[in-house]
C-alpha positions in Angstrom: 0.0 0.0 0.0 1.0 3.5 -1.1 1.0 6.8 0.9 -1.0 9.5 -0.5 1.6 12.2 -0.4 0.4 15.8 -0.9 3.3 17.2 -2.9 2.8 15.0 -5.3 -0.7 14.9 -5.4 -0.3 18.8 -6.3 2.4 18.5 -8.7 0.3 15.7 -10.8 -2.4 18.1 -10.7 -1.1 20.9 -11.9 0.9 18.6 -15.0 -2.3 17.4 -15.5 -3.6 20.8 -16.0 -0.8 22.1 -18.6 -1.2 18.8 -20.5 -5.3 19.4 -20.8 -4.2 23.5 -21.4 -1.9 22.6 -24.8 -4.7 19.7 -25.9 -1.8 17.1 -24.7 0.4 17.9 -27.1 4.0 17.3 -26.2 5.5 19.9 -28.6 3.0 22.8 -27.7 3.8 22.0 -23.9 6.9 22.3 -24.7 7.1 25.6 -26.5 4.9 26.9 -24.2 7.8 26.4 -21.4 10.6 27.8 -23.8 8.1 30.6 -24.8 7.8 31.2 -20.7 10.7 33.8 -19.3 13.3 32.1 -16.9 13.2 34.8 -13.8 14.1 32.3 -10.9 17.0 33.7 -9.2 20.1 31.7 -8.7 22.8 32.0 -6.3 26.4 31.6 -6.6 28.6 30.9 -3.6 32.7 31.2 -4.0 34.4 28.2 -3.4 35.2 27.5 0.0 38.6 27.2 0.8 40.2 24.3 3.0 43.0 24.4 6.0 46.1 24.2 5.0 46.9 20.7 7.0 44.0 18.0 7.0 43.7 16.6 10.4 43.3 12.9 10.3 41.8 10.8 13.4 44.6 8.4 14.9 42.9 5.0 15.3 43.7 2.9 17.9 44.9 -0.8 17.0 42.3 -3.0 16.2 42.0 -5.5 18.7 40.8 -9.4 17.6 38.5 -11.7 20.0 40.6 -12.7 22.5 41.2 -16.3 22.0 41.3 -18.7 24.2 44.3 -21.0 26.1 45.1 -24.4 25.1 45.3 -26.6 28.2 47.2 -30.0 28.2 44.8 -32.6 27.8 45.1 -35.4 30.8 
């Protein structure tokens, strides 16, 4: 069994609604969206420098089970 999730409930409905918009024609969808202006802003960060000297964790020896004593057999 499925969830019902809203996001994608609304996304479908709203593709659903472009597609019945252009007559569900692929090409008119899409130059409808190339037609459309791109205004979304983007953001550019500079490149974040690292430290000069990585730091690396010392790890400890690994240690196996311990194992166990032969005894002399009587």
């Amino acid at each position: 069994m499925t969830r019902r999730d809203p996001i994608v409930e609304e996304v479908r409905k709203h593709r659903a609604a472009i597609a019945r918009e252009h007559g569900n024609d692929i090409e008119a969808i899409l130059a409808a969206l190339e037609r459309e202006p791109d205004d979304t802003p983007t953001v550019s960060l500079p490149p974040r420098r690292l430290g000069t000297r990585v730091r690396q964790r010392r790890l400890r020896p690994r240690r196996g089970p311990k194992r166990m004593e032969r005894t002399a057999r009587h």
